[in-house]
C-alpha positions in Angstrom: -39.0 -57.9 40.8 -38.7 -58.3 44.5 -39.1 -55.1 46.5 -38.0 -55.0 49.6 -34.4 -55.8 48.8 -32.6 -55.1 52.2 -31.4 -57.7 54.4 -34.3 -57.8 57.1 -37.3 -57.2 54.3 -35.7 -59.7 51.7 -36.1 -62.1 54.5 -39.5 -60.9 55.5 -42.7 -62.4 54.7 -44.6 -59.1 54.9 -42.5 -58.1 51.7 -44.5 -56.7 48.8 -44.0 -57.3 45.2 -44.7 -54.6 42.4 -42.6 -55.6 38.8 -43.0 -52.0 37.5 -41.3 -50.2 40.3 -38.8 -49.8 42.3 -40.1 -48.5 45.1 -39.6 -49.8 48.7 -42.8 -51.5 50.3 -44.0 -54.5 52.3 -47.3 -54.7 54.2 -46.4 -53.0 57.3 -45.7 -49.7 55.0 -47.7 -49.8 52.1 -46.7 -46.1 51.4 -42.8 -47.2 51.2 -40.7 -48.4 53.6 -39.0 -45.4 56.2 -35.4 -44.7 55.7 -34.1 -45.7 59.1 -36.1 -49.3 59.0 -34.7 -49.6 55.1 -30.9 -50.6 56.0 -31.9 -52.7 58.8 -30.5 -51.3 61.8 -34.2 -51.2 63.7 -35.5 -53.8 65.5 -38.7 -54.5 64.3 -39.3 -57.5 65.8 -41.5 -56.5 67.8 -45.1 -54.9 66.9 -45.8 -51.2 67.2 -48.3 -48.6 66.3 -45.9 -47.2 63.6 -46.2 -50.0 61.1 -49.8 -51.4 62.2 -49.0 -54.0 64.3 -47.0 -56.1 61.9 -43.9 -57.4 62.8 -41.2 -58.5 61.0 -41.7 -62.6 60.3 -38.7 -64.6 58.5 -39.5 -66.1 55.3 -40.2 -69.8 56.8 -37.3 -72.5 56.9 -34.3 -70.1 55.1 -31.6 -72.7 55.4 -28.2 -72.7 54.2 -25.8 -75.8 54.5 -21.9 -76.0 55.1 -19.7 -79.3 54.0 -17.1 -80.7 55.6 -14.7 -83.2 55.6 -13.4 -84.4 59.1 -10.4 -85.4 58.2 -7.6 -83.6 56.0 -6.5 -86.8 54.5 -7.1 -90.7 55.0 -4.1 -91.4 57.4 -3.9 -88.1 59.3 -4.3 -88.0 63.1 -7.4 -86.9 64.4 -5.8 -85.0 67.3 -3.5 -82.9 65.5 -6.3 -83.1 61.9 -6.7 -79.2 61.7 -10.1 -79.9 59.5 -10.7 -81.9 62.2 -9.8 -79.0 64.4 -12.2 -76.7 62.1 -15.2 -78.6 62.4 -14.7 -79.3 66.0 -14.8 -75.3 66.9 -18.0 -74.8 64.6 -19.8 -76.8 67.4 -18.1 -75.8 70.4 -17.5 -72.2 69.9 -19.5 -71.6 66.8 -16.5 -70.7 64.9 -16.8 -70.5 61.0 -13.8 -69.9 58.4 -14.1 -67.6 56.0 -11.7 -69.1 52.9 -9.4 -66.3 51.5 -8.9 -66.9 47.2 -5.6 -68.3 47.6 -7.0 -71.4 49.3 -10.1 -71.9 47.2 -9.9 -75.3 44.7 -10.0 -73.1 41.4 -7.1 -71.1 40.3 -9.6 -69.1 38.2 -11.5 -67.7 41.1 -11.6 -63.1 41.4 -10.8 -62.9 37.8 -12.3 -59.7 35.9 -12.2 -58.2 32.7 -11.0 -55.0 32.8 -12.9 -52.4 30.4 -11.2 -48.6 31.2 -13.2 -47.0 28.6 -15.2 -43.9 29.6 -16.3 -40.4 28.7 -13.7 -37.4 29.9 -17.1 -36.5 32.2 -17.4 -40.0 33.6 -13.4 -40.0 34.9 -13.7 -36.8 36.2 -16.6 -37.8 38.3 -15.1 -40.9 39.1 -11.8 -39.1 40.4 -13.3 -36.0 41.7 -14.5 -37.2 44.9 -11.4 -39.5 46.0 -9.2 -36.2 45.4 -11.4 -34.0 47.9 -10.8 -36.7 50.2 -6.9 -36.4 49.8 -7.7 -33.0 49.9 -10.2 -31.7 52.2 -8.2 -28.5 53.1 -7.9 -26.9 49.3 -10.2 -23.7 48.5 -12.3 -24.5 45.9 -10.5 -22.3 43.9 -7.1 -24.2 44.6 -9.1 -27.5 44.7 -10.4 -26.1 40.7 -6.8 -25.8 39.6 -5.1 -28.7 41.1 -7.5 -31.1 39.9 -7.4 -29.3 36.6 -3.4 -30.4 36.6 -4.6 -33.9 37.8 -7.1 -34.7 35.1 -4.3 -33.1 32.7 -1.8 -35.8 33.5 -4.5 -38.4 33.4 -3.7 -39.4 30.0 -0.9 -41.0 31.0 -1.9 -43.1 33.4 -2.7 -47.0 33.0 -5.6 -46.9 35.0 -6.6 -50.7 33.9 -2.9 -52.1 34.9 -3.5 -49.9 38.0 -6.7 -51.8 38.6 -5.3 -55.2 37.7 -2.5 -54.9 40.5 -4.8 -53.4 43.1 -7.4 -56.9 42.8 -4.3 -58.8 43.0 -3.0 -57.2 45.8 -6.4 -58.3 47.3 -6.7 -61.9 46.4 -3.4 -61.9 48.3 -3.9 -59.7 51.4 -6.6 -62.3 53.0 -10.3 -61.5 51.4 -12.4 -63.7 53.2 -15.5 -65.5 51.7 -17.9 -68.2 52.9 -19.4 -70.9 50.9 -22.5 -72.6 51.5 -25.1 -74.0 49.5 -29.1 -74.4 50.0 -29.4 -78.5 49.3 -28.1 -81.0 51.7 -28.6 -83.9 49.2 -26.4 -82.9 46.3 -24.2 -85.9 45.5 -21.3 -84.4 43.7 -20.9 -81.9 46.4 -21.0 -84.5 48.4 -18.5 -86.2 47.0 -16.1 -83.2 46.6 -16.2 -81.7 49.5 -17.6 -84.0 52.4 -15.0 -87.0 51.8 -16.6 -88.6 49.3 -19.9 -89.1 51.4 -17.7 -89.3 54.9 -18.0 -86.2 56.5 -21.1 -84.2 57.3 -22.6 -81.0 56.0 -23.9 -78.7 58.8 -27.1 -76.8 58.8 -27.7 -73.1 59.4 -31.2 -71.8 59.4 -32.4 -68.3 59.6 -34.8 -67.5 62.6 -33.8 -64.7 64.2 -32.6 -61.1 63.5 -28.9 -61.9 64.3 -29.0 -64.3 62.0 -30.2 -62.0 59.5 -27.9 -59.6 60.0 -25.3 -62.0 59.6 -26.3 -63.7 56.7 -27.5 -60.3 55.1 -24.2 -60.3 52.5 -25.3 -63.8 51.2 -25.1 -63.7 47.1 -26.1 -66.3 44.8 -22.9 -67.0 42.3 -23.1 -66.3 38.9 -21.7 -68.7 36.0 -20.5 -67.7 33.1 -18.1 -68.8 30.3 -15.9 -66.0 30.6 -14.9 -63.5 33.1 -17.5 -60.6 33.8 -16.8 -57.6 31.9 -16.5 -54.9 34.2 -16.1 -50.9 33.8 -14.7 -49.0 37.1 -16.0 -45.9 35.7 -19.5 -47.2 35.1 -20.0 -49.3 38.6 -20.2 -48.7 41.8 -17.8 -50.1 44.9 -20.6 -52.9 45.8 -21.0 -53.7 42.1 -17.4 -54.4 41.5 -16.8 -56.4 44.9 -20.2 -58.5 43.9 -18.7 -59.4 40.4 -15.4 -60.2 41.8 -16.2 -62.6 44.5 -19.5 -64.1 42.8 -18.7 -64.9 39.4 -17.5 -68.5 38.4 -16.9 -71.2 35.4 -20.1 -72.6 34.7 -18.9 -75.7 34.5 -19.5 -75.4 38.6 -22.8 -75.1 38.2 -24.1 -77.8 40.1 -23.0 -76.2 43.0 -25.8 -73.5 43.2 -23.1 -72.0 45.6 -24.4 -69.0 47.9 -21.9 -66.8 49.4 -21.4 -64.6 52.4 -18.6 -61.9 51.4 -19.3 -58.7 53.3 -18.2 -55.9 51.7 -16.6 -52.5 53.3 -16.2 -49.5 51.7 -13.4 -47.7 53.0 -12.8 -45.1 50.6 -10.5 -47.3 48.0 -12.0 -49.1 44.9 -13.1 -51.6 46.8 -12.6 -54.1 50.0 -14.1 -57.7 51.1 -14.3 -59.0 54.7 -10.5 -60.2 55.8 -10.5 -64.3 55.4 -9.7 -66.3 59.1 -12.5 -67.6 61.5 -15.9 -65.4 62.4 -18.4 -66.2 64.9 -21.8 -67.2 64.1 -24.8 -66.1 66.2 -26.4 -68.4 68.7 -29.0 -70.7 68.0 -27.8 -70.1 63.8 -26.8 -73.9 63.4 -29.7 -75.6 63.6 -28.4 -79.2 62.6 -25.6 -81.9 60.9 -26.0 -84.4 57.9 -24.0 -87.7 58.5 -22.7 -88.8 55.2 -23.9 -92.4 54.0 -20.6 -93.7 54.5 -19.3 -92.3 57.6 -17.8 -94.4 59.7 -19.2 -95.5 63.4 -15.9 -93.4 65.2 -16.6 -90.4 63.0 -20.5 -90.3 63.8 -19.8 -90.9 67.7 -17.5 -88.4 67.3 -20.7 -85.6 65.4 -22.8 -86.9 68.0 -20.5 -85.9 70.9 -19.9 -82.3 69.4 -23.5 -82.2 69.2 -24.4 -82.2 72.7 -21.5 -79.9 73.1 -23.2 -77.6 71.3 -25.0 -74.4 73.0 -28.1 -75.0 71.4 -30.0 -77.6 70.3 -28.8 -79.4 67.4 -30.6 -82.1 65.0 -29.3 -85.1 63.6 -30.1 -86.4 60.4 -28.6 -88.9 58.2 -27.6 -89.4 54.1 -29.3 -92.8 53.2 -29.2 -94.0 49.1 -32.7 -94.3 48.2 -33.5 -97.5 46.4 -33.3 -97.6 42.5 -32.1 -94.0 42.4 -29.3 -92.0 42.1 -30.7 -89.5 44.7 -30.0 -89.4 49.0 -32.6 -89.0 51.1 -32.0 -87.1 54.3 -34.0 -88.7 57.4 -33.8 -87.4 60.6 -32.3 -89.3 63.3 -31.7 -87.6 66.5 -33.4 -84.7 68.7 -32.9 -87.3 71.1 -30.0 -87.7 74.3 -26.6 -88.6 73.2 -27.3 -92.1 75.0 -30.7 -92.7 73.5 -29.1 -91.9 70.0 -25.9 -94.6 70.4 -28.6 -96.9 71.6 -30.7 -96.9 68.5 -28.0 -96.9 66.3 -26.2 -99.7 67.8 -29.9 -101.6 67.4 -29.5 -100.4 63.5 -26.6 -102.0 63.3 
């Protein structure tokens, strides 16, 4: 079991491991980690007396990968191509887009199975604390009776249909999620969602605590064969939202999809990061894949947003390795732009 499950320690190489406890510990606190470091709002980046000297040191070469097509269709124009668009602002402006359901490519995306079974006891503490919030001004004798009356009437009420119309209500009101996956060289994502080996994928990698904190919501999806069983009663808000947005057929499996889906708890069962563009930290995107079967005004066109781009960017490139069905991904370019066109000019 890994310990130090927070953001900032997950991502830490002075995390400690213990399988028999919980308990929060990494090298720098042996004793357990201190509450205010836990939810990673310190900076502690830098050495101090308090934790011995150790810093905190990023789990080497934690890259995640993005791709893209760069053009919505084979006869669109690439000045008005809003994928074209998309991908331009992720070099210029470091602009990402966080996909709501409604435009994901499977209809069976934020499904649950809706279990409303539970103890008398367990709804009254699930209910108890959203009705002082409705009601902060009752007595606690008034607050006694009037939930008394509430939990009376409870018996009527369809709390799963309840449920079911409040996720729907979400997967239309603009949840926001991004994909990305940890392998640049996977051919079938390649194929489905880079342009059949046209586009590019792009390359984030984790070295700096802004990064962390804004990959910290990052989740490995789940695959199952049906939808995940899920009791409101029995779960917490961040449980729920996790299920939700990370559960898929398993027939996507070779995806190994990660995903970044903040979640905010503002008092209602649940409620996921609003979908539309978010900004990525500097110095985040480290680097661009050239699919094997871009075309020369497509790559002129990566290599151009590269040097566009605020921080340094490296150029690689998809090649088919021989006698294999595998891609092997070969760096081309920390060079200039001009040195770049120059070499591959003398490829071709």
């Amino acid at each position: 079991m890994t310990i130090a499950n927070i953001p900032q320690c997950k991502l830490c190489n002075q995390r400690l491991k213990d399988p028999d406890s919980d308990v929060r510990i990494c090298r720098a606190f042996p004793a357990g980690i201190p509450p205010d470091i836990w939810p990673g709002g310190n900076d502690i980046g830098k050495p101090c007396p308090v934790n011995g000297g150790l810093a905190y040191k990023p789990v080497p070469e934690l890259t995640y990968y993005k791709y893209r097509s760069l053009h919505s269709s084979s006869d669109s124009d690439p000045v008005s191509d809003e994928t074209r668009r998309r991908v331009e602002r992720i070099f210029t402006h470091r602009a990402i887009y966080f996909a709501s359901p409604e435009e994901l490519n499977d209809p069976f995306e934020f499904q649950l199975d809706i279990d409303d079974t539970a103890t008398w006891h367990e709804k009254e503490e699930f209910f108890k604390d959203d009705f002082k919030k409705k009601h902060p001004y009752y007595s606690d004798s008034k607050f006694r009776l009037k939930f008394g009356e509430f939990m009376r009437r409870l018996g009527e009420y369809d709390f799963a249909g309840d449920f079911r119309k409040r996720l729907d209500e979400m997967r239309q009101g603009g949840m926001g999620v991004l994909s990305l996956v940890r392998s640049p060289s996977n051919l079938l994502t390649w194929s489905h969602y880079a342009d059949e080996h046209r586009g590019i994928c792009v390359q984030f990698t984790v070295t700096d605590m802004p990064h962390v904190r804004f990959i910290q919501d990052t989740h490995p999806v789940e695959y199952a064969e049906t939808f995940p069983k899920v009791n409101p009663f029995r779960r917490t808000t961040s449980e729920l939202a996790k299920k939700l947005a990370l559960t898929k057929a398993k027939c996507w499996e070779y995806e190994q999809e990660h995903r970044l889906c903040p979640i905010e708890r503002k008092g209602d069962i649940m409620s996921l990061r609003r979908s539309g563009v978010g900004t990525f930290p500097e110095g985040f995107m480290t680097g661009v894949v050239l699919g094997c079967r871009i075309s020369k005004e497509d790559r002129d066109f990566v290599f151009d947003l590269a040097e566009r781009h605020p921080s340094p960017v490296r150029i690689f490139e998809a090649r088919i390795r021989p006698r294999r069905y595998a891609l092997d991904i070969v760096q081309i370019a920390p060079e200039p732009y001009a040195a770049c066109l120059r070499m591959i000019g003398a490829e071709q």
